[in-house]
C-alpha positions as CSV (number, residue, x, y, z in Angstrom):
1,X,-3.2,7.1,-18.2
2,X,-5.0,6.7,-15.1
3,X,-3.2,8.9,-11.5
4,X,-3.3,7.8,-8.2
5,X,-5.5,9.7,-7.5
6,X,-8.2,8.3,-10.0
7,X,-7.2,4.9,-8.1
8,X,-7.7,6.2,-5.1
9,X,-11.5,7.9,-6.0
10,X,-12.1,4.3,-7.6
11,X,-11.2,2.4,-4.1
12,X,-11.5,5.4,-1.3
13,X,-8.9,7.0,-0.5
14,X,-9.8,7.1,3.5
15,X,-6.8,5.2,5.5
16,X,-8.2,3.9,8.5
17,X,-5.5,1.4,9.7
18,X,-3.0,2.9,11.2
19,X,-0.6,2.1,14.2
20,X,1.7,3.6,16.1
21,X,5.0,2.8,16.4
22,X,5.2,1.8,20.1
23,X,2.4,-0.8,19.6
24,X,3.2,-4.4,20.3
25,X,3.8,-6.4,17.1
26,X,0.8,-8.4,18.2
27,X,-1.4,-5.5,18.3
28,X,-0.3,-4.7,14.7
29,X,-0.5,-8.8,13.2
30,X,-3.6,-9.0,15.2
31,X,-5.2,-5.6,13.4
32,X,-3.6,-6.6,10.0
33,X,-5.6,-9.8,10.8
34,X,-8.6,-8.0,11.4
35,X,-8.9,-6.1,8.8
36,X,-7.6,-7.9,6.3
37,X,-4.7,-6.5,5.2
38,X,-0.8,-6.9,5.0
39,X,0.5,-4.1,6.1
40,X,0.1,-0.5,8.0
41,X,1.3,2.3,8.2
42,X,2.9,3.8,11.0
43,X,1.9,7.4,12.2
44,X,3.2,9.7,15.2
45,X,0.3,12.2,15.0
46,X,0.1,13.2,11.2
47,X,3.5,12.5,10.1
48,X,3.9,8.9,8.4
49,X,6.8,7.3,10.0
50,X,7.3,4.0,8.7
51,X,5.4,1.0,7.5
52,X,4.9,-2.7,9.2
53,X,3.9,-5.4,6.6
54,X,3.5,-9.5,7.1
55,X,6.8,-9.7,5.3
56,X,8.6,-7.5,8.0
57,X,7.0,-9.9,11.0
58,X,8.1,-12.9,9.1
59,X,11.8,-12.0,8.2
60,X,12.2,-10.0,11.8
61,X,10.0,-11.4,14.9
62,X,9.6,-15.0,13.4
63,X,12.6,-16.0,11.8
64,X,14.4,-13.6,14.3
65,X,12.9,-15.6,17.1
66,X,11.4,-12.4,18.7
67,X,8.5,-12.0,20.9
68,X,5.2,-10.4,18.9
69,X,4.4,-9.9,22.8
70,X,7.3,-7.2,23.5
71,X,8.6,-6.4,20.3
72,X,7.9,-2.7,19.2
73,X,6.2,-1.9,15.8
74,X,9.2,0.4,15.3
75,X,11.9,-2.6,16.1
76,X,10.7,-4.3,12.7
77,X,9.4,-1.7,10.8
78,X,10.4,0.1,7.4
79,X,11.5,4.0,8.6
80,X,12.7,4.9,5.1
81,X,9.1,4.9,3.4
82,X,8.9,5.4,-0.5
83,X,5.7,7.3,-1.0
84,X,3.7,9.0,-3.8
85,X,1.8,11.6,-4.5
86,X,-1.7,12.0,-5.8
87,X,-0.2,13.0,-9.4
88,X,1.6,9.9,-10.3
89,X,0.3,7.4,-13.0
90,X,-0.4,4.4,-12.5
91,X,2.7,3.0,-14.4
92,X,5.2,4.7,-12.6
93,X,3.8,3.4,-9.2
94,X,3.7,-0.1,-10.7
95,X,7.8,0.4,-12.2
96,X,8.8,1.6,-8.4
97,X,7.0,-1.0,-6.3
98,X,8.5,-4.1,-9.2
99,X,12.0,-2.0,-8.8
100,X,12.2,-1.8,-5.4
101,X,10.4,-5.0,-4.5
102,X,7.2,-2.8,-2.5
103,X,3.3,-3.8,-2.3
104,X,1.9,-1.0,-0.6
105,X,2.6,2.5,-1.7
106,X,1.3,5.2,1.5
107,X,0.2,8.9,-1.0
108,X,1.0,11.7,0.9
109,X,0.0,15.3,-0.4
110,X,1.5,18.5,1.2
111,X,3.3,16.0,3.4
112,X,0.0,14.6,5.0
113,X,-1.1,10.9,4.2
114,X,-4.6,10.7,2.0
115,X,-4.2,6.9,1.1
116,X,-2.6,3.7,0.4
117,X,-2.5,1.9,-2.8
118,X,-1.4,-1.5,-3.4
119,X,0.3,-4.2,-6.0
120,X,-3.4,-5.3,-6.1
121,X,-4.9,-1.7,-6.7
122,X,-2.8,-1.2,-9.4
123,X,-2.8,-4.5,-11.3
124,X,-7.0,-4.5,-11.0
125,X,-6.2,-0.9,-12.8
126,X,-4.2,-2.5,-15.6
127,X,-6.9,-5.8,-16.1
128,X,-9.6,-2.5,-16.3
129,X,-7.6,-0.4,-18.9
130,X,-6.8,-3.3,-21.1
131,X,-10.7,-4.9,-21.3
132,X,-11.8,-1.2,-22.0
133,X,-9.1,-1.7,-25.2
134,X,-10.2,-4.8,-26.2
135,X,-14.1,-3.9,-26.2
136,X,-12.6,-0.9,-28.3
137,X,-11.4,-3.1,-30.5
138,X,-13.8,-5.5,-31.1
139,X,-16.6,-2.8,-31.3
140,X,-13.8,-1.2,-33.9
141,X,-13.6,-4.4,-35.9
142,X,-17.1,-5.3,-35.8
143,X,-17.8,-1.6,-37.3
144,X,-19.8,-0.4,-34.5
């Protein structure tokens, strides 16, 4: 069973989005945007603080009827981050993010962030792990 750490030597495990959380909620759509992603996490210095997704800007600044202009990443924000560590398989990530309804997962070892894996990460893990089985088992039926 692959860790999230194998995921993360698979994908890179650098995170280079990252914003702070006294940036505008513009500056962190308009990154997101960017870069192509849906969500960030939010850092002071080293320490992982929360994390800002699409979902969060739609549920709080739009549907609030808040400003992206002068709203504060840390207004809308998630502060009570579920994280993992390098160690955990793949499985376990993908049972906590379906339990508690999460797409990005930050990793922290020793208390310091090293990545971020996501629903997609993990499901192009499972598609991966099950070809390799089935070309197993063809090459096992075939007598190869």
């Amino acid at each position: 069973m692959k860790t999230v750490a194998d995921i993360l030597r698979n994908k890179g495990a650098q995170v280079t989005h990252v914003i702070g959380p006294d940036a505008t909620v513009l500056e962190a759509i308009s990154l997101m945007a960017d870069k192509g992603v849906g969500a960030l996490v939010v850092t002071e210095g080293e320490k992982v603080v929360g994390i800002v997704s699409e979902r969060d800007y739609a549920r709080k600044v739009v549907l609030m009827e808040r400003s992206s202009y002068n709203t504060a990443v840390s207004e809308i924000m998630t502060s009570n981050v579920i994280t993992v560590t390098p160690e955990f398989h793949h499985q376990s990530c993908m049972e906590l993010m379906t339990e508690k309804r999460l797409r990005h997962l930050p990793v922290l070892q020793q208390g310091r962030l090293i990545g971020l894996i996501s629903i997609g990460d993990l499901v192009k893990e499972i598609m991966s792990a099950q070809q390799a089985q089935i070309n197993q088992l063809e090459q096992y039926i075939r007598g190869e």
